[in-house]
Backbone as CSV, one residue per row, in Angstrom:
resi,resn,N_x,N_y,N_z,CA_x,CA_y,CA_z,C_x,C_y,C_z
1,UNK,-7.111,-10.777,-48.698,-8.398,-11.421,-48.509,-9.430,-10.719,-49.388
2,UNK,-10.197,-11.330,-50.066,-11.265,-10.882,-50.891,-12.457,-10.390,-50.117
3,UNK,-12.702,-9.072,-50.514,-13.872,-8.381,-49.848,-15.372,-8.513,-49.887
4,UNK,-15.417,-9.755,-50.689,-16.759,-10.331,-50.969,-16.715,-12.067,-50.753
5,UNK,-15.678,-12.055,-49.276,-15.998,-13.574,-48.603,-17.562,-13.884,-48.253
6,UNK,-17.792,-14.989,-48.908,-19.168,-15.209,-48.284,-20.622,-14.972,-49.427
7,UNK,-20.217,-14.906,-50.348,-20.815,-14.997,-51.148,-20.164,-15.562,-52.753
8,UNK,-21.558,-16.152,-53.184,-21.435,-17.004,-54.021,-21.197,-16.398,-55.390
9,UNK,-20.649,-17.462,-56.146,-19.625,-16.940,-57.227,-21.359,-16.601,-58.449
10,UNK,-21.928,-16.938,-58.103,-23.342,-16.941,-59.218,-23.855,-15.172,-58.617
11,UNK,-24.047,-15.142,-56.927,-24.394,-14.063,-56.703,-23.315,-12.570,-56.909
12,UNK,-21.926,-13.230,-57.308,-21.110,-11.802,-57.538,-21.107,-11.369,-58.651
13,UNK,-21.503,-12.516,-59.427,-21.401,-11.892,-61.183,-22.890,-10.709,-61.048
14,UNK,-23.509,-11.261,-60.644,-24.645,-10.331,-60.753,-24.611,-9.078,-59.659
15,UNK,-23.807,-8.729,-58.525,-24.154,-7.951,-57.984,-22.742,-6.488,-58.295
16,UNK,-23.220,-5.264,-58.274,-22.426,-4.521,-58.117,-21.682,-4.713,-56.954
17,UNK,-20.632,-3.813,-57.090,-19.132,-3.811,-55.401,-19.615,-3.270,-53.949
18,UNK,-20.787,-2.229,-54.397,-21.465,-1.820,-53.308,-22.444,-2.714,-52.587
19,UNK,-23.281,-3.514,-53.210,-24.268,-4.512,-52.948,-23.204,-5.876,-52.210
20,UNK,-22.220,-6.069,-52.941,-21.358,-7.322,-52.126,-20.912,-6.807,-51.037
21,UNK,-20.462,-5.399,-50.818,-20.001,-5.215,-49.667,-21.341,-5.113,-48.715
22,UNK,-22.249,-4.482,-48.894,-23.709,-4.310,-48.116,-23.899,-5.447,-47.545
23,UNK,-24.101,-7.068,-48.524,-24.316,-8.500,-47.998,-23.315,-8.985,-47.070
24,UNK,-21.910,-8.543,-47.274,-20.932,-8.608,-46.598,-21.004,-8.530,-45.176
25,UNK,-21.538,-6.952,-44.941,-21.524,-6.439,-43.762,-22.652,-6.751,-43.139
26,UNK,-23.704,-6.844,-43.862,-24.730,-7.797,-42.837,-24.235,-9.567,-41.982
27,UNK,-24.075,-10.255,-43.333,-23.623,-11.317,-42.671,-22.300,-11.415,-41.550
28,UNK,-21.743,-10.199,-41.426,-20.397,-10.595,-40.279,-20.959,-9.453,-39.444
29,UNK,-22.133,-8.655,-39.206,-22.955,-7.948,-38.305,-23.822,-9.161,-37.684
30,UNK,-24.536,-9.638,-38.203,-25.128,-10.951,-37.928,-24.414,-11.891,-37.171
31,UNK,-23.030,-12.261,-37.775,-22.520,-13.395,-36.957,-22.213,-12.664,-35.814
32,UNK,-21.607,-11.034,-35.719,-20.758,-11.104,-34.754,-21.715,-10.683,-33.183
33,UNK,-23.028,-10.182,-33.906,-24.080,-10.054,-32.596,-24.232,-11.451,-31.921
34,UNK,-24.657,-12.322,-33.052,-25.112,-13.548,-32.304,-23.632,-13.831,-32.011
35,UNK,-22.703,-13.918,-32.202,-20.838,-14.333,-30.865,-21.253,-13.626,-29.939
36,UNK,-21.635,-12.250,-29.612,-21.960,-11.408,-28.120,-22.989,-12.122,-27.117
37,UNK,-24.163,-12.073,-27.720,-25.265,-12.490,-27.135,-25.290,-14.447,-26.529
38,UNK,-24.206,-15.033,-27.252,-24.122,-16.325,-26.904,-22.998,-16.492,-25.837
39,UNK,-22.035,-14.792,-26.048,-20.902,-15.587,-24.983,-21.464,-14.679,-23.432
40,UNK,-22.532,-13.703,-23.843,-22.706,-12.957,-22.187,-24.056,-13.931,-21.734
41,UNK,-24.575,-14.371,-22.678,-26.446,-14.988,-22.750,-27.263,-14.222,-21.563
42,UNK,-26.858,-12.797,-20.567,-27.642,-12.505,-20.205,-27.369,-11.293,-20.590
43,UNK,-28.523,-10.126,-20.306,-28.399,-8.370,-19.995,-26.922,-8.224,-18.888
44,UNK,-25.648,-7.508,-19.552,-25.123,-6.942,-18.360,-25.127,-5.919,-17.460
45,UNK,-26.526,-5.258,-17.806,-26.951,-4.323,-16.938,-27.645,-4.813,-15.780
46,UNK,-28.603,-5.416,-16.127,-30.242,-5.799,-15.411,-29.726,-7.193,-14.806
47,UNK,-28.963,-8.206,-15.855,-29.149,-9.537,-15.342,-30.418,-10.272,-16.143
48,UNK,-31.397,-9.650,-16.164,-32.496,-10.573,-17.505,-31.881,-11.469,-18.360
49,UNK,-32.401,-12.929,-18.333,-32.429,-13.370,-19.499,-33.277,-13.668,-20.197
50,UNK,-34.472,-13.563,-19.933,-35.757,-14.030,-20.882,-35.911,-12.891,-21.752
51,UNK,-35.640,-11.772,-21.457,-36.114,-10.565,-22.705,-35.021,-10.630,-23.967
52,UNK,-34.941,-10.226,-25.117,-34.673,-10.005,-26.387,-33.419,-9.277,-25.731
53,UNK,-32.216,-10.157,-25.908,-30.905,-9.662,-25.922,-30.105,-8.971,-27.517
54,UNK,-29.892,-7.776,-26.957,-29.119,-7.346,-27.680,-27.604,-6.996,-27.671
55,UNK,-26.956,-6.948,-29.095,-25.471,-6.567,-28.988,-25.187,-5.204,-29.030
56,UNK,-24.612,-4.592,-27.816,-23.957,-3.343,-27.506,-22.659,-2.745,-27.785
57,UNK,-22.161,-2.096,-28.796,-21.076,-1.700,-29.227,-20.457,-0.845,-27.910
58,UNK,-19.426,-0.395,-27.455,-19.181,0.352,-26.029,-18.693,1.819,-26.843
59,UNK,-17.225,1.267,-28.111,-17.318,2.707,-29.194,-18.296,2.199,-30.624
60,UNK,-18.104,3.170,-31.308,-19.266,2.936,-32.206,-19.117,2.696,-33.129
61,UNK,-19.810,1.494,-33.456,-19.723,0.581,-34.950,-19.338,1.323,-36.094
62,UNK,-19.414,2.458,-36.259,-18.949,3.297,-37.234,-17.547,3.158,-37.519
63,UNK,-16.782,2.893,-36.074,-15.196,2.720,-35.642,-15.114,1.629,-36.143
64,UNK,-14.386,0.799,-37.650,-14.168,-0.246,-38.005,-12.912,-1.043,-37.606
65,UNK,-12.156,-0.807,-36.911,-10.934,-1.125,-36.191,-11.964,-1.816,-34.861
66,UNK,-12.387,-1.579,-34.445,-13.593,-2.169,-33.272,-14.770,-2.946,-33.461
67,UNK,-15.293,-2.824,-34.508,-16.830,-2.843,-34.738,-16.556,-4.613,-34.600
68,UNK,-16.107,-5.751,-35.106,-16.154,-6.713,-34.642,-15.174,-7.286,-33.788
69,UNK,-14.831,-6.543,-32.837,-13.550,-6.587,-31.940,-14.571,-7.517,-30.376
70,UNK,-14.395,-8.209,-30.017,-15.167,-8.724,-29.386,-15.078,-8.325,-27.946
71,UNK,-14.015,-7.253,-27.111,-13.665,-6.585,-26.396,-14.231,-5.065,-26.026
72,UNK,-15.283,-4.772,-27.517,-16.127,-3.395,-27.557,-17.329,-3.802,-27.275
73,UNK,-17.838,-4.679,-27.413,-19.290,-5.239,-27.380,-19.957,-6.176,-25.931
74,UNK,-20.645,-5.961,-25.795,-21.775,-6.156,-24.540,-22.783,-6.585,-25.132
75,UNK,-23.644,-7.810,-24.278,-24.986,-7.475,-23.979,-25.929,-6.782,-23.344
76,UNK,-26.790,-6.562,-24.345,-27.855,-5.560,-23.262,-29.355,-5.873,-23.785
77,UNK,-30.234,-5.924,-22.610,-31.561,-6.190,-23.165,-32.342,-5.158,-23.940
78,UNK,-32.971,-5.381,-25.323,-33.754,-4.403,-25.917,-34.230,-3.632,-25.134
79,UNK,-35.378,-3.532,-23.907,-35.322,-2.676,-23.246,-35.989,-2.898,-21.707
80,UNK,-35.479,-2.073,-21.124,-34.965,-0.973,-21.218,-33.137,-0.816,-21.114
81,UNK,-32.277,-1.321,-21.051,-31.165,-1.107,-20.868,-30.603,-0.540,-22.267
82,UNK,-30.907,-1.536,-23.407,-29.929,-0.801,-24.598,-30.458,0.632,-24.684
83,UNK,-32.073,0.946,-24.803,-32.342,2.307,-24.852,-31.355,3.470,-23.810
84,UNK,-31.447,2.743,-22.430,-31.003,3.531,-21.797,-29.420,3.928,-21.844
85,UNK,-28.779,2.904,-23.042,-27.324,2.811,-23.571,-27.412,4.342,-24.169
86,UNK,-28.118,3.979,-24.984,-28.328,5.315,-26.154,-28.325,6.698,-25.740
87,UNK,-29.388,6.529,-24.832,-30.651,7.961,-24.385,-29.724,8.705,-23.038
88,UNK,-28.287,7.779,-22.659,-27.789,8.162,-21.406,-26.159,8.167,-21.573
89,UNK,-25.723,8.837,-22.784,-23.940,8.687,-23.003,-23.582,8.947,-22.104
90,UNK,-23.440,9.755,-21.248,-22.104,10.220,-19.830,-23.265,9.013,-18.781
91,UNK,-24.049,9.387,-18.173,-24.263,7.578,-17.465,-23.610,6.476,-18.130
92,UNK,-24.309,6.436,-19.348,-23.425,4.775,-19.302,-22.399,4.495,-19.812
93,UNK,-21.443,5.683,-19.856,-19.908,5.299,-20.203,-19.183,6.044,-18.681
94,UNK,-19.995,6.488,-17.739,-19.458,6.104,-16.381,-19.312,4.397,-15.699
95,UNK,-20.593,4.045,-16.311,-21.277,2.782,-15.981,-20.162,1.653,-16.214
96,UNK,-19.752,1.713,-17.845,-18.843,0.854,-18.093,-17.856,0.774,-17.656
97,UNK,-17.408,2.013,-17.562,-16.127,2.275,-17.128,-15.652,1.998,-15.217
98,UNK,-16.967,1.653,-14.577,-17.060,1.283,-13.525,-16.494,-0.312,-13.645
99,UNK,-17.046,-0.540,-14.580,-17.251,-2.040,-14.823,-15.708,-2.853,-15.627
100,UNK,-15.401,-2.267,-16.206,-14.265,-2.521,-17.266,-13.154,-2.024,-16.507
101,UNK,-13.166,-0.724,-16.179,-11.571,0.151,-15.929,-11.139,1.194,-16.625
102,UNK,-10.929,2.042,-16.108,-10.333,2.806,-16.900,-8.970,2.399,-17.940
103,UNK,-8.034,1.642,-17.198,-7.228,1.426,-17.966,-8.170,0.594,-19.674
104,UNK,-8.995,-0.188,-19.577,-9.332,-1.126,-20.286,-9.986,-0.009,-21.251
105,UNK,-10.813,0.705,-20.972,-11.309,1.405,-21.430,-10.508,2.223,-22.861
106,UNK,-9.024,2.778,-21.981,-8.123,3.730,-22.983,-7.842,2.828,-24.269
107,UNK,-7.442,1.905,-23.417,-6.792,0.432,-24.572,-7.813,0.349,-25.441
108,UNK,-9.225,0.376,-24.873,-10.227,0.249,-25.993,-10.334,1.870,-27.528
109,UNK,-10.262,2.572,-26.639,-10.045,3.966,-27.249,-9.144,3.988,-28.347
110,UNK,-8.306,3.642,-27.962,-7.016,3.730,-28.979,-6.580,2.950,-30.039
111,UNK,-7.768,1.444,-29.973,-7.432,0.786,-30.834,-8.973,1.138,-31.756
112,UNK,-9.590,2.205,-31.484,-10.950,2.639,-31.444,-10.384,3.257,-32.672
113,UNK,-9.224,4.213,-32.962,-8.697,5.155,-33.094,-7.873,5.129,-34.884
114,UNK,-7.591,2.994,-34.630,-7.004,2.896,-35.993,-7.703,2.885,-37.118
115,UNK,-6.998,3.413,-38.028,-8.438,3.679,-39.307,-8.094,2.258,-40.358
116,UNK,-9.299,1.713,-40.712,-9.173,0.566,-41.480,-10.688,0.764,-42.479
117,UNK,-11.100,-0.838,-43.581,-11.787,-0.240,-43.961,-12.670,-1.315,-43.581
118,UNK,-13.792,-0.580,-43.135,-14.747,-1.434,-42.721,-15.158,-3.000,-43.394
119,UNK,-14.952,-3.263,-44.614,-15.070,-4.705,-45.771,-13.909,-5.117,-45.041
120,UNK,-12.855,-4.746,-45.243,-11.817,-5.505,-44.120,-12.143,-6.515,-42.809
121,UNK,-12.054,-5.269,-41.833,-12.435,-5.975,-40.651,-13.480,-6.770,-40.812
122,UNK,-15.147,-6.743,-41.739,-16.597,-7.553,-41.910,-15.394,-8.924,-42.215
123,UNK,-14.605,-8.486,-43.538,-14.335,-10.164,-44.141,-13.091,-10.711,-43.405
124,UNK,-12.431,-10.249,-42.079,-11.532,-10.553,-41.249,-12.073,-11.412,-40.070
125,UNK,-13.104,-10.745,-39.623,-14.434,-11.014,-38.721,-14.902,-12.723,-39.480
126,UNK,-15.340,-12.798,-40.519,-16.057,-14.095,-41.036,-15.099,-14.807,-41.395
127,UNK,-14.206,-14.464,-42.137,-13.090,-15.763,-42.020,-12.139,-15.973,-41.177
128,UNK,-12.441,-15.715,-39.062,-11.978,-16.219,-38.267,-13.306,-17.064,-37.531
129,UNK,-14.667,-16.517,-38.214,-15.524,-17.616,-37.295,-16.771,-17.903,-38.319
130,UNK,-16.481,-18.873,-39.293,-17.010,-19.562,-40.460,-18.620,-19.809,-40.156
């Protein structure tokens, strides 16, 4: 699969490999928040739905084996819950783990764990949801 799905053949001549991958990873960051926020449509902390929903990674987007895995990600409202995602690691990975399981959790860990390269999974991510 080509690592610069999603962009146009006029915009690749002109862009360096770093810049296609950058546009890359926005647009399948983009799609894959708005897939979270449309399939929870509320806060799964609070329950809110009128405030500014956000997408919650559970391991961290850095982890590209996960980062558009739709099994790591939550909603959570801008605030206060996502802050309190951030500002509270051992709370709210008790929290989840209340919520999910431990077993679910490991399974998440471990596939947390495989190393891939992030343009991968972005252009794996967009050419399963166009």
């Amino acid at each position: 699969m080509r690592v610069d799905a999603g962009v146009s053949a006029a915009e690749e001549g002109c862009m360096k490999p770093k810049t296609r991958k950058k546009k890359l990873w926005r647009k399948a960051d983009a799609s894959f928040s708005r897939f979270i926020r449309d399939r929870d449509r509320l806060c799964l902390k609070c329950g809110w739905t009128n405030r500014q929903l956000h997408c919650a990674h559970i391991f961290p987007r850095t982890r590209a084996a996960t980062r558009y895995w739709s099994l790591n990600a939550i909603t959570l409202c801008g605030m206060p819950c996502h802050k309190w995602w951030h500002e509270n690691p051992a709370e709210s990975g008790i929290w989840i783990q209340d919520i999910k399981g431990t077993e679910f959790i490991e399974r998440l860990r471990q596939r947390s764990l495989i190393v891939m390269k992030r343009a991968d999974a972005a252009a794996a991510w967009l050419a399963a949801h166009p």
